[in-house]
Every structure is written in structure tokens, then in C-alpha cells.
C-alpha positions in Angstrom: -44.3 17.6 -129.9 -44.8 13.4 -130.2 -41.1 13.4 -129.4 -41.6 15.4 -126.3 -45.0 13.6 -125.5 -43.0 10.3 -125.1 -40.0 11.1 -123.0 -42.8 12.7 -121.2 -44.1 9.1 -121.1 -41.1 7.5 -120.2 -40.7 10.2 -117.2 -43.6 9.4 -115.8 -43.0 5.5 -115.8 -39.5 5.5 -114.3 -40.6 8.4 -111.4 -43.7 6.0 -110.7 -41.5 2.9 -110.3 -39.1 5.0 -108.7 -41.9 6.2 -106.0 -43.5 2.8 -105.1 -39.8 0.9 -104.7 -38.9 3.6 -102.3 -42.9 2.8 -100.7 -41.9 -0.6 -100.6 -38.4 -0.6 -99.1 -39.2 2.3 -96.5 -42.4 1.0 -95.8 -41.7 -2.4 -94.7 -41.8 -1.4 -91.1 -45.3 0.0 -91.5 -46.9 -2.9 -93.6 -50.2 -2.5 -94.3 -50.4 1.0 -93.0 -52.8 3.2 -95.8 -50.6 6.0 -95.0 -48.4 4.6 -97.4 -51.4 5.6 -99.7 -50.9 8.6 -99.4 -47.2 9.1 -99.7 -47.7 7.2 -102.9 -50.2 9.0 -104.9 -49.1 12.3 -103.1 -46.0 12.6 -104.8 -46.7 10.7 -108.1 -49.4 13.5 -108.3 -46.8 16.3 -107.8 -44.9 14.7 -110.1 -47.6 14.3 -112.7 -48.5 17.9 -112.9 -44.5 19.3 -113.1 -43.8 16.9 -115.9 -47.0 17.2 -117.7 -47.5 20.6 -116.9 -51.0 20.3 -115.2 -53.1 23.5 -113.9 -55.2 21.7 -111.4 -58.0 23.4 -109.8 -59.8 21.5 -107.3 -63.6 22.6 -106.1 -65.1 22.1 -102.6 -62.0 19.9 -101.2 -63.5 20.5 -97.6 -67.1 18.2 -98.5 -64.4 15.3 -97.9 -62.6 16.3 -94.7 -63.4 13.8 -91.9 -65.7 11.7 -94.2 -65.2 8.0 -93.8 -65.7 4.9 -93.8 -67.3 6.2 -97.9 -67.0 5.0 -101.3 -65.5 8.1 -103.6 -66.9 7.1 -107.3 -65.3 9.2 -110.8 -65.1 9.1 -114.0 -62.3 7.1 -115.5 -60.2 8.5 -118.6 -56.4 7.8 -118.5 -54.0 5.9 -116.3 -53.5 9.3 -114.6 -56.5 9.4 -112.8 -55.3 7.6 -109.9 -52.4 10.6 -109.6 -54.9 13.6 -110.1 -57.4 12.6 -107.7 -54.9 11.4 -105.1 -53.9 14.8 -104.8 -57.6 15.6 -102.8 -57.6 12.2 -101.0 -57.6 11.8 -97.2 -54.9 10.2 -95.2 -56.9 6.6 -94.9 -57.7 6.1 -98.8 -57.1 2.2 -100.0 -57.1 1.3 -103.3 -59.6 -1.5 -104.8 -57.5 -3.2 -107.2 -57.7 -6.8 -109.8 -55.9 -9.5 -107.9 -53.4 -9.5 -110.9 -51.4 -6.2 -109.9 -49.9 -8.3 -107.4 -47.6 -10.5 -109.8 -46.3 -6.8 -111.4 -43.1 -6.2 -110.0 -42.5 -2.7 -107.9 -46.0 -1.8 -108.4 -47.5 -5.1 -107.4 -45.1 -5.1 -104.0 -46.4 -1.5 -103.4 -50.4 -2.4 -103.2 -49.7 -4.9 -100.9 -47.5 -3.1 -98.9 -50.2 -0.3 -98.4 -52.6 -2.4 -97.4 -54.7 -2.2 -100.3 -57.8 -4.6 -101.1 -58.1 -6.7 -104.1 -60.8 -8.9 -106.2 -60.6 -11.0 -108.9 -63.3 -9.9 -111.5 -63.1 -12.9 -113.3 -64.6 -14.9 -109.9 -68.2 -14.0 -110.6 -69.8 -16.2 -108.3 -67.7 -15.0 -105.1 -67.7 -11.0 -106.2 -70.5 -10.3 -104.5 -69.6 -11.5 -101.6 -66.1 -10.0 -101.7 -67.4 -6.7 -101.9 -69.3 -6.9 -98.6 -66.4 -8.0 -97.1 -64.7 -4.8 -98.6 -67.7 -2.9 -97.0 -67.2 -4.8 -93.9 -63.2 -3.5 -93.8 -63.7 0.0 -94.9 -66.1 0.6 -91.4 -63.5 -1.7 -89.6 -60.3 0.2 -90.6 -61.9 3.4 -91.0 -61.2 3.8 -94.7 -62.0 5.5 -97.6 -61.8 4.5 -101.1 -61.9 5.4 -104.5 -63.4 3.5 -107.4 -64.4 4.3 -111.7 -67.6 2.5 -112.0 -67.1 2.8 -115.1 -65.1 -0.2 -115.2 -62.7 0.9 -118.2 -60.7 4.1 -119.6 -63.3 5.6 -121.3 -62.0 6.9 -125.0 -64.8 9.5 -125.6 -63.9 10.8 -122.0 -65.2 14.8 -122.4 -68.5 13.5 -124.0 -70.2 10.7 -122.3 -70.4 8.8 -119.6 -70.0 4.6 -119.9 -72.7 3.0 -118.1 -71.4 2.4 -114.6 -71.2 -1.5 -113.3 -72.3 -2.2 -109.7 -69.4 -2.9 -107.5 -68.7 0.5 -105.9 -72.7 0.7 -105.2 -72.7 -3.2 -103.8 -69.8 -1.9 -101.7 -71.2 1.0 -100.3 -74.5 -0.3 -99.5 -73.3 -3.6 -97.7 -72.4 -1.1 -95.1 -74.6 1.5 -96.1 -71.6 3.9 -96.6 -72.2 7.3 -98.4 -71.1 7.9 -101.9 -68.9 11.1 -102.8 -69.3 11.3 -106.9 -65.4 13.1 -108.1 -65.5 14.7 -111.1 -62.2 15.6 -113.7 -62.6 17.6 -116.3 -61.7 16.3 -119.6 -57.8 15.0 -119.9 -58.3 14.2 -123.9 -55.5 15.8 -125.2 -53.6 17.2 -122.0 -53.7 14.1 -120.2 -54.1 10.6 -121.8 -50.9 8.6 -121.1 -51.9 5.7 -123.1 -51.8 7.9 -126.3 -48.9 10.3 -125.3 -51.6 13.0 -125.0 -49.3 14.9 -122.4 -49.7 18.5 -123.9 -50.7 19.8 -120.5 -52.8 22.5 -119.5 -56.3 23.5 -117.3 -58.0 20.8 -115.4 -60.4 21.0 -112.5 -62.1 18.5 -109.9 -64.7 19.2 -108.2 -66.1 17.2 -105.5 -70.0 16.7 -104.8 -72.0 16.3 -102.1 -72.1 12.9 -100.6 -74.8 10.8 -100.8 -76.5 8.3 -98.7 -77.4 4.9 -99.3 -78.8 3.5 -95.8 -82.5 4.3 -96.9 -82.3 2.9 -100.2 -84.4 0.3 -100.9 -83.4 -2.8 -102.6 -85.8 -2.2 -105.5 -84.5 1.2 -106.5 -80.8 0.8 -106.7 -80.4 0.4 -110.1 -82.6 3.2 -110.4 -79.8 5.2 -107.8 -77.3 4.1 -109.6 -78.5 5.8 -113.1 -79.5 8.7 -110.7 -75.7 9.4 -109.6 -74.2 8.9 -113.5 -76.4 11.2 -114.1 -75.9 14.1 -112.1 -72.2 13.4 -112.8 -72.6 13.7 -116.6 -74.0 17.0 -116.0 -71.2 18.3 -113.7 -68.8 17.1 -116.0 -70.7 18.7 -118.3 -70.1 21.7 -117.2 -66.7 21.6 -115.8 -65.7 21.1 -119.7 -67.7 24.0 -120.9 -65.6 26.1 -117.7 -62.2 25.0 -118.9 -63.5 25.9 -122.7 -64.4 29.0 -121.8 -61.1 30.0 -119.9 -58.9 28.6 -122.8 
């Protein structure tokens, strides 16, 4: 099974590189157009669930249709996560990205082609004030995006939650854009590429209700932010105990 969990691996590397070069080469013409988004994480997701062998059910798709400029927020677990949730996300999703993906070849060419934003995390000073420009762009350009406060793949990733950092929230209320909390059911042990975990089997997103953030005072975001991990702890909560219980 290891065996057939690496080439797995290896598949799902070369059809990625494979899937941004042809972004990048037939998107030239269109540089900077999101559509190329889509494309992108479209087909890498397709791909992802034929050569994992993924049963994904997705829950209340239509709470995003014709929702933007908003900040989508879920919980992070594998490299993969980018390819399951594309598969729900609209036509004018951009990626937030570290400044550093740039320098990777093939994928690096492919976020800036699609007209994706970046930040450098290690620039705390002028964070802040990136991310109201990110705010700023998203109502500009009409645009959507998806961010893992979390921050980092999360090992424990059917258990708990890590406590979320800011920079989604700081985006969202610069413009005061609605948040969409995403939820994935657990991928330990169908779907963790960093550990080969590529066994397959039953996943299921589920999208929640957005919420708003123009009202909130200043005082009380921290407070909103624990307020969102929470209610997604419990729906992942019991999204895990639903795919348990249909094993």
C-alpha cells in the first residue's frame, strides 16, 4: 500500500506541474485574469479525486453563488486543500499567497499569471497595511478569496482546531467583507500528501452561512474571531462523526 501511496504522490506532483505550465503558456494572453484560477484548481481537483480515489460530498454549494467581494476561511490539513475546495469555488477566487512562491518554478509563474495577491509574512511592520490593500482589491476586482487562518497544516487535523491568526479577519474587515467559514471533513489517512496518506475514501464540505463584519466593533474582534473557530470546530465536529458513521 506505501508503494502505491507514493506513485500516488509522484502523480499528483507531475499532473500539478503539468496543469499550471499549460496555465502559464496558454494564459499569457489573459495575464492576470482570475479565471485562470479556476481552470487551475478545477482540474487539479478532478485530478485529485481520480488518483486518490476521493468521494466528495459538498453541502450547501448555493450559500456562495454570487457572493463577492468575501473572505472564505477553512481549516487547513494537507497540501490538498487548495484542490478540494477549489472544486466549490466561484469563477473570481484569487489566491493569497507568501511572496516566496514566486521564485518556484512552474508553480511560481502560475500565481502570477492568475493574478494572484501575495505578502511577505516575515514583513511585520507593513502586513497590516498589506492586507487592507488586499481588502481594498478584492471590492475593486470583485473577488473572492480563500484563506487557513490557521496559518499551518494542522497534524491533529480531525481533532482540533489551531488557534487561528488574524490576517483573513484584518482583510475582511478593512472592507468590511463577509466571512464564509469552509469546512473539510478529516483527510488524516485518505488525504495527507505530505505523509503519503492517499488511501482515499468519503470526504464532505460543507459551506456555512456567511457572516458579517461591518457592525463589528473594534473591541470585540478578537472575541469574533474565537466566535467563528468555534462554530467551525463544531461543524467539523460533526461532519467527522457523519463520515464515521457511513464508513
Amino acid at each position: 500500500m506505501k508503494i502505491i501511496n507514493y506513485i500516488k504522490g509522484i502523480t499528483l506532483i507531475i499532473g500539478m506541474l503539468v496543469i499550471a505550465l499549460l496555465v502559464v503558456v496558454l494564459g499569457l494572453p489573459w495575464w492576470g485574469n482570475t479565471v485562470l484560477n479556476i481552470f487551475f484548481i478545477r482540474s487539479f481537483s478532478w485530478f485529485v479525486c481520480k488518483v486518490v480515489g476521493i468521494d466528495l460530498q459538498i453541502i450547501d454549494l448555493q450559500k456562495i453563488h454570487h457572493l463577492s467581494p468575501a473572505v472564505f476561511v477553512g481549516n487547513h490539513q494537507s497540501a490538498l486543500d487548495l484542490a478540494l475546495i477549489g472544486k466549490i469555488s466561484p469563477k473570481n477566487v484569487v489566491i493569497v499567497a507568501k511572496k516566496e512562491i514566486v521564485y518556484l518554478p512552474i508553480i511560481g509563474w502560475y500565481f502570477k499569471v492568475a493574478g494572484n495577491l501575495f505578502i511577505n509574512r516575515s514583513d511585520k511592520i507593513n502586513s497590516h497595511q498589506r492586507m487592507m490593500e488586499m481588502g481594498e482589491e478584492l471590492v475593486k476586482r470583485n473577488l473572492v478569496t480563500a484563506i487557513f487562518p490557521e496559518g499551518t497544516r494542522n497534524k491533529n487535523s480531525n481533532e482540533v482546531l489551531l488557534p487561528f491568526k488574524k490576517g483573513a479577519f484584518h482583510i475582511a474587515f478593512a472592507q468590511g467583507l463577509p466571512i464564509v467559514p469552509i469546512i473539510c471533513s478529516s483527510l488524516k489517512g485518505i488525504a495527507v500528501w505530505e505523509r503519503f496518506e492517499l488511501n482515499g475514501g468519503k470526504v464532505i464540505i460543507k459551506v456555512l452561512d456567511p457572516i458579517e463584519t461591518k457592525n463589528v466593533p473594534k473591541n470585540e474582534i478578537n472575541a469574533f474571531i474565537e466566535n467563528v473557530k468555534n462554530l467551525m470546530q463544531l461543524e467539523m465536529n460533526k461532519l467527522n462523526a457523519q463520515v464515521k458513521n457511513n464508513a
